[in-house]
C-alpha positions as a Markdown table, in Angstrom:
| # | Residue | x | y | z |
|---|---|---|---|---|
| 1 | Unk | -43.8 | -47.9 | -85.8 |
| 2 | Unk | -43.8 | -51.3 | -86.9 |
| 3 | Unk | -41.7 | -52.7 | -84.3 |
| 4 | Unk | -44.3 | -51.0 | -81.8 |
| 5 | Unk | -47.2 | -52.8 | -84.2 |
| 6 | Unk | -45.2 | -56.1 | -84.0 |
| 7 | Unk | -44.7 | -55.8 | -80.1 |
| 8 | Unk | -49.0 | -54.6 | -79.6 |
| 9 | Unk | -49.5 | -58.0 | -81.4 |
| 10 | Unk | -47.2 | -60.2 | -79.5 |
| 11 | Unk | -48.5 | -58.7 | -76.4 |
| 12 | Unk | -51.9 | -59.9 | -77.7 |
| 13 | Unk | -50.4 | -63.2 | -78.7 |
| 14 | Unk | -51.4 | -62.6 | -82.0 |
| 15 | Unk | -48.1 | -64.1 | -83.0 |
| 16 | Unk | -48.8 | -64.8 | -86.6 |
| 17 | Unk | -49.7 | -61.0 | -87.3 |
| 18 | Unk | -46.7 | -59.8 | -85.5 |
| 19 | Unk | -44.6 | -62.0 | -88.0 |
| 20 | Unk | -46.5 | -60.4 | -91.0 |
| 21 | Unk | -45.7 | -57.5 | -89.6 |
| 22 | Unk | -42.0 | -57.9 | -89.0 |
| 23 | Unk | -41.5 | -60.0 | -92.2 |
| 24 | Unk | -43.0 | -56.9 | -94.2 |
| 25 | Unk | -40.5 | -54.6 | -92.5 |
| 26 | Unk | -37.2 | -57.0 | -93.0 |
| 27 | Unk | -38.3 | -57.2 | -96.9 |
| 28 | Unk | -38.7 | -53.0 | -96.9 |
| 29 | Unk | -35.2 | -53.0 | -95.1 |
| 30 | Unk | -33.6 | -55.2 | -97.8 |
| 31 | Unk | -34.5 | -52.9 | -100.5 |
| 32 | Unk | -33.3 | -50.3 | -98.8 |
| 33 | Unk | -29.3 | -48.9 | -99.1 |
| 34 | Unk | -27.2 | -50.5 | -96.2 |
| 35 | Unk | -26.5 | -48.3 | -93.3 |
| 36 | Unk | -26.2 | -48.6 | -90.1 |
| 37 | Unk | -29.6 | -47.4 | -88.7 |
| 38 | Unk | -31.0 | -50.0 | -91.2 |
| 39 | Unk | -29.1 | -52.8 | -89.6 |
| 40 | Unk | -30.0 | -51.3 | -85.7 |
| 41 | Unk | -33.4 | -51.9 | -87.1 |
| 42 | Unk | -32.9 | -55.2 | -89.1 |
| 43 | Unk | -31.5 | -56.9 | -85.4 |
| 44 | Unk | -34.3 | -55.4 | -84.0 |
| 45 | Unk | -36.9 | -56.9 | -86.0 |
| 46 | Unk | -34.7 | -60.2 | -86.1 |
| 47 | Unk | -35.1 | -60.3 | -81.7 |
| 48 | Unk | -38.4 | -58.9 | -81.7 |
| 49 | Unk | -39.6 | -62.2 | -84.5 |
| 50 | Unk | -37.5 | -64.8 | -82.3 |
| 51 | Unk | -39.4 | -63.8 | -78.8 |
| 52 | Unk | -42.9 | -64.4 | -81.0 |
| 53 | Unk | -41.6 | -68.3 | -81.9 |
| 54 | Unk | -40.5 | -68.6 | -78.0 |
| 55 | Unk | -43.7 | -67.1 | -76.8 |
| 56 | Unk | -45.6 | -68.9 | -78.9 |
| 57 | Unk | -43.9 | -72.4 | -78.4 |
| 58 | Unk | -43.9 | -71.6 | -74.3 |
| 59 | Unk | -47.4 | -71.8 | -74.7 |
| 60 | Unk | -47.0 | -75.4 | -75.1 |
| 61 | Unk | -47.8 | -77.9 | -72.2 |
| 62 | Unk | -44.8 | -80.3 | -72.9 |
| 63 | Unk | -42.7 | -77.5 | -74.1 |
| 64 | Unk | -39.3 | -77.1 | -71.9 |
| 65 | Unk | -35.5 | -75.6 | -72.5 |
| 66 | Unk | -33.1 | -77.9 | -73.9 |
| 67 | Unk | -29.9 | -78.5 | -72.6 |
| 68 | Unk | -27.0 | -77.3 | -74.4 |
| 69 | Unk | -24.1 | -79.8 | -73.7 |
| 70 | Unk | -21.5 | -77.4 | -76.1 |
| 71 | Unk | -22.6 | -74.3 | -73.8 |
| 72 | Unk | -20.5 | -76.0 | -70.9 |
């Protein structure tokens, strides 16, 4: 439910709430034993949080990808 809170709040580009949101959730996981389901949902909230900082930063004017000279 929280990674369907965090996504609600991207999609209203209400990008600092759905960090809250998926910071809360990484701290709950890192209290918790360490299983798999809990590292399915750890990458999850990890992905979910980087497309927030793109979306956010793409909402910049100047704001363009970098070339990556090592990804050659």
């Amino acid at each position: 439910m929280r990674t369907d809170l965090a996504e609600l709040y991207k999609k209203l580009k209400a990008y600092e709430e759905a960090r809250r949101v998926l910071t809360e959730a990484l701290k709950i996981l890192k209290e918790q034993r360490d299983d798999l389901q809990n590292k399915i949902y750890n990458v999850q909230y990890l992905m979910l949080y980087a497309k927030c900082n793109l979306e956010e930063d793409m909402q910049f004017n100047n704001w363009r990808f970098k070339e990556n000279i090592d990804a050659r």
